[in-house]
N, C-alpha and C positions, 0 to 999 in steps of 0.2 A: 504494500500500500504506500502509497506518497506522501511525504510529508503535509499534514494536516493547515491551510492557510487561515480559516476561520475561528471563532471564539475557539479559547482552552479555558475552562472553567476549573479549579485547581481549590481543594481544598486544605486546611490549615498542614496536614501531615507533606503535604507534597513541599507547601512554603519552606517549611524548618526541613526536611532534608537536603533540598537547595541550597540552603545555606549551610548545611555541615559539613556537603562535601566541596563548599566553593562554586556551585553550579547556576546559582541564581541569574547572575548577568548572560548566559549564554542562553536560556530558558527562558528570559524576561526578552531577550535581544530576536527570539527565535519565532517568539508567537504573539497571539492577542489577546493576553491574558485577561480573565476579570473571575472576579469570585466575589463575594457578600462579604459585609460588614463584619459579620460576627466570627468569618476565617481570619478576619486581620486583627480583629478583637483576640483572638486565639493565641495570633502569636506574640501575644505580649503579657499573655500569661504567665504569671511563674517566674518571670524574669528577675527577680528578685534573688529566686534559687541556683543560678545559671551562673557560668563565669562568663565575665564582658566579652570576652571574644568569641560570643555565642550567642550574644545581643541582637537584635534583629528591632535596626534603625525606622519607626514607624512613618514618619513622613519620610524617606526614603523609599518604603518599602512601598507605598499607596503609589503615588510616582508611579512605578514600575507597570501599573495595572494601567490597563485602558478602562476601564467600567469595575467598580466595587459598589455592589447593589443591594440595597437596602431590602427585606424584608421584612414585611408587617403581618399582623396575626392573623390577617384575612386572609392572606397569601398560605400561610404554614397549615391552616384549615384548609383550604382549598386542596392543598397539595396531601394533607393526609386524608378528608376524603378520597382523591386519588389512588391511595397508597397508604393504608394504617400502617405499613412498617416504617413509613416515613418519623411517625411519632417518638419509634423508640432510638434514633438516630441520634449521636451528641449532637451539641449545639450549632456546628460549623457546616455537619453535614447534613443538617434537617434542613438551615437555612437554601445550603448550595441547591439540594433536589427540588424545595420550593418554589427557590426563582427558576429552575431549568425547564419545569414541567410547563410555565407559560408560554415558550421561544416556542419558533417558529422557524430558525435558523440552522446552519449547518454546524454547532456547537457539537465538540465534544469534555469529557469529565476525565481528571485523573485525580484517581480518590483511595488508594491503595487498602479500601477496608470492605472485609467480607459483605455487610450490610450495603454497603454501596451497589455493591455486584449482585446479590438478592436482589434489589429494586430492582437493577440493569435486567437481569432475566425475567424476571416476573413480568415487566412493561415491552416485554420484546424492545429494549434498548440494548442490545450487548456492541452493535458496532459503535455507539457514541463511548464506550470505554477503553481508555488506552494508560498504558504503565509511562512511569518516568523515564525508566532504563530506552524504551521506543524512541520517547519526544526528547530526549538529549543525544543520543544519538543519530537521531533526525538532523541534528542541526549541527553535528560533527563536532559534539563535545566528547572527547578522548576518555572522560575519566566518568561516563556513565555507567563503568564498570565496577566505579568503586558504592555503588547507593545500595542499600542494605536492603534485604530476602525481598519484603512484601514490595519494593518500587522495580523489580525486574520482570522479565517477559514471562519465565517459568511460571512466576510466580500467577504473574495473570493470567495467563493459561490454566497453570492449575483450580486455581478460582472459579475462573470460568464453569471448568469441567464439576467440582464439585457443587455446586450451587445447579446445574443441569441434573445430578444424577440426584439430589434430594425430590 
């Protein structure tokens, strides 16, 4: 498949490994990124607990997004009648599938969590899901080999497969 030119809607887990392995600017440089509010709320959780070179610069980071999108509680009803698994979702990824399920457009999600991949199958959405190991690679970033289990292709694949065989 070709690398992907429209929305990557990217939730909080994808952000902070980005930024562990150094990969953020080639990721940010590659695509059209946008995600909700409540992913960018996310990574600035806990920062407290983190050493500074772990920090994740918030007006820096907004920047980086074309569209970070608000969701309201009409929105997150809407979307779990949609989808009641939607409800038991944490906070970043309840938001991400709420605004996703309004679009219209050729948007895809990388959200390296089992639940995400449930919805994907469930909605007959599996081709809008793609791994980070994919989209850094995509964009001939060398060291997408170093991003940990759940952001590689295996990894999505095997998701895939077990979420089909339940």
């Amino acid at each position: 498949m070709a690398k992907h030119h429209g929305p990557l809607l990217i939730d909080t887990n994808v952000i902070l490994e980005c930024h562990r392995v150094s990969a953020w600017k080639a990721l940010s440089g590659g695509y059209i990124l946008e995600t909700v509010e409540k992913c960018v709320e996310e990574t600035q959780n806990g920062m407290q607990n983190r050493h500074p070179e772990t920090w994740i610069n918030e007006v820096d980071l907004k920047d980086t997004f074309q569209t970070i999108h608000a969701v309201d509680d009409r929105r997150r009803a809407e979307a779990v009648i949609f989808d009641p698994k939607i409800a038991s979702l944490d906070a970043g990824e309840r938001d991400l599938w709420s605004h996703a399920f309004d679009r219209r457009d050729t948007w895809i999600i990388c959200g390296p969590d089992y639940a995400t991949y449930e919805i994907a199958v469930r909605n007959r959405m599996v081709e809008r899901l793609i791994c980070l190991d994919r989209l850094l690679g995509d964009v001939g970033w060398s060291g997408h080999t170093n991003v940990r289990k759940n952001f590689t292709r295996r990894w999505h694949e095997d998701a895939i497969s077990k979420v089909y065989s339940f």
